[in-house]
C-alpha positions as CSV (number, residue, x, y, z in Angstrom):
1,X,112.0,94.1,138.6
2,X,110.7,91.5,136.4
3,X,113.6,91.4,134.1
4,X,115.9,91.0,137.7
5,X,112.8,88.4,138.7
6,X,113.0,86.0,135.5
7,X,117.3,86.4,135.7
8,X,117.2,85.4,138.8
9,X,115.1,82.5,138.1
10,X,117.6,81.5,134.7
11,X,120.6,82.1,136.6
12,X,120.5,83.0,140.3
13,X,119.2,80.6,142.3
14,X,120.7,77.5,143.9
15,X,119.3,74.7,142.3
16,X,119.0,73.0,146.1
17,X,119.4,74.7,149.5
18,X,123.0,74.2,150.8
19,X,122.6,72.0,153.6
20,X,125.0,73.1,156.6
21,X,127.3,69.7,158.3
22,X,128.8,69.6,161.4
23,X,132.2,67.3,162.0
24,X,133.9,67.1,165.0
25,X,136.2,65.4,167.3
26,X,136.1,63.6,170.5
27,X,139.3,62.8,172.0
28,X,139.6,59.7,174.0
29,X,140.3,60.3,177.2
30,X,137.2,62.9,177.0
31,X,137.6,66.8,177.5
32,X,136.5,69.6,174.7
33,X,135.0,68.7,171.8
34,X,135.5,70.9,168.6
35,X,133.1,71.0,165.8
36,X,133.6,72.4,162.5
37,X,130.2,73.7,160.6
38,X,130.9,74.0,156.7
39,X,128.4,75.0,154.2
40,X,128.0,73.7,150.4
41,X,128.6,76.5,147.9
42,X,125.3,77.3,146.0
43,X,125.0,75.2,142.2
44,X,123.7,75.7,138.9
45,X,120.4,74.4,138.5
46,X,120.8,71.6,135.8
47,X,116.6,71.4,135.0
48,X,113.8,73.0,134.4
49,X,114.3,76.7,135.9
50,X,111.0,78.0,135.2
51,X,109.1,76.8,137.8
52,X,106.5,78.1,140.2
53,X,108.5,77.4,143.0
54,X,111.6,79.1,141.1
55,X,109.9,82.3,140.4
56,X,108.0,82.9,144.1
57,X,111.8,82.4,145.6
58,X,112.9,85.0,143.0
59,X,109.9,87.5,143.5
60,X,110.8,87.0,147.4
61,X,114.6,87.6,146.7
62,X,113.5,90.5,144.0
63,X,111.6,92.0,146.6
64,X,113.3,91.7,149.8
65,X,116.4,93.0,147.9
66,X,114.6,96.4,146.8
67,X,112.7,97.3,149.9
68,X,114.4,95.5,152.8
69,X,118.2,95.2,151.4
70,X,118.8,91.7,152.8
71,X,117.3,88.8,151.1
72,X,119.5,86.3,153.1
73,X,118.4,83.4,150.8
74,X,122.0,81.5,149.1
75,X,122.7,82.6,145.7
76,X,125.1,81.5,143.4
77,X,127.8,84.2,141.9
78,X,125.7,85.3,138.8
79,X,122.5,85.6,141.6
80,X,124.7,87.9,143.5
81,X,125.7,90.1,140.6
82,X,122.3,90.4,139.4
83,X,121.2,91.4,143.0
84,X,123.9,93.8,143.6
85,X,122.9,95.4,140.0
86,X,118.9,95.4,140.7
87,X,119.8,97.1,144.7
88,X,121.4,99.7,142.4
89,X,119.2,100.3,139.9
90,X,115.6,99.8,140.5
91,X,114.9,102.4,143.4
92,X,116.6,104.7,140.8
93,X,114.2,103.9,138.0
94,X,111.1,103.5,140.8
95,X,112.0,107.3,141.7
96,X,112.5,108.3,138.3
97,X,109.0,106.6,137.4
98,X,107.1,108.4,140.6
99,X,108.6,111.8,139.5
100,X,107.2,110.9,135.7
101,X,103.7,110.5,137.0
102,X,104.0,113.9,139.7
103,X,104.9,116.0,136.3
104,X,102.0,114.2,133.5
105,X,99.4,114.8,137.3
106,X,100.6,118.7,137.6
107,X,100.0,119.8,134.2
C-alpha cells in the first residue's frame, strides 16, 4: 500500500480538481432551456508532488480503493492504472500476509 500511496502521489493525482461548467441556451422568444455540463480531464501535476496534502488524498484514495472499492476522487490515466493494479493486488498479498502469521502462531 505504500508503494501504491507514494505512486499515486508521483503520478496519479490531478494536479487541481476538475471544476464542472455549465453552458446553455436560451432561445428568444423563451421556451426550454438546454444546458450542457462538461468536466476538465484530470492534469499532470507540474510542482512539487510530495506534499502533505498530496499524500493524505493518496492514503484516502489508497485506502478507499482496497476496502471500499470506489474512491470516486478524479485521477488522471496513470492514477487509474495504478488503482486498477493495487484493487488487484493488495487484498491478495493482505491475505497472503494473514495466512503467514496463522502458520508462524500454530507452530
Amino acid at each position: 500500500m505504500l508503494l501504491t500511496i507514494v505512486l499515486l502521489m508521483a503520478f496519479g493525482l490531478a494536479q487541481d480538481t476538475p471544476k464542472q461548467t455549465a453552458t446553455g441556451t436560451v432561445p428568444a422568444g423563451g421556451g426550454k432551456v438546454t444546458f450542457e455540463i462538461d468536466k476538465d480531464d484530470p492534469q499532470n501535476p507540474t510542482g512539487n508532488r510530495f506534499t502533505g496534502e498530496r499524500f493524505e488524498k493518496a492514503l484516502n484514495v489508497t485506502l478507499n480503493s482496497v476496502v471500499f472499492r470506489s474512491s470516486g476522487q478524479d485521477l488522471t490515466t496513470a492514477g487509474t492504472y495504478i488503482e486498477m493494479t493495487s484493487r488487484l493486488t493488495e487484498p491478495v498479498l493482505l491475505g497472503l500476509a494473514v495466512l503467514a502469521v496463522r502458520n508462524r502462531v500454530k507452530r
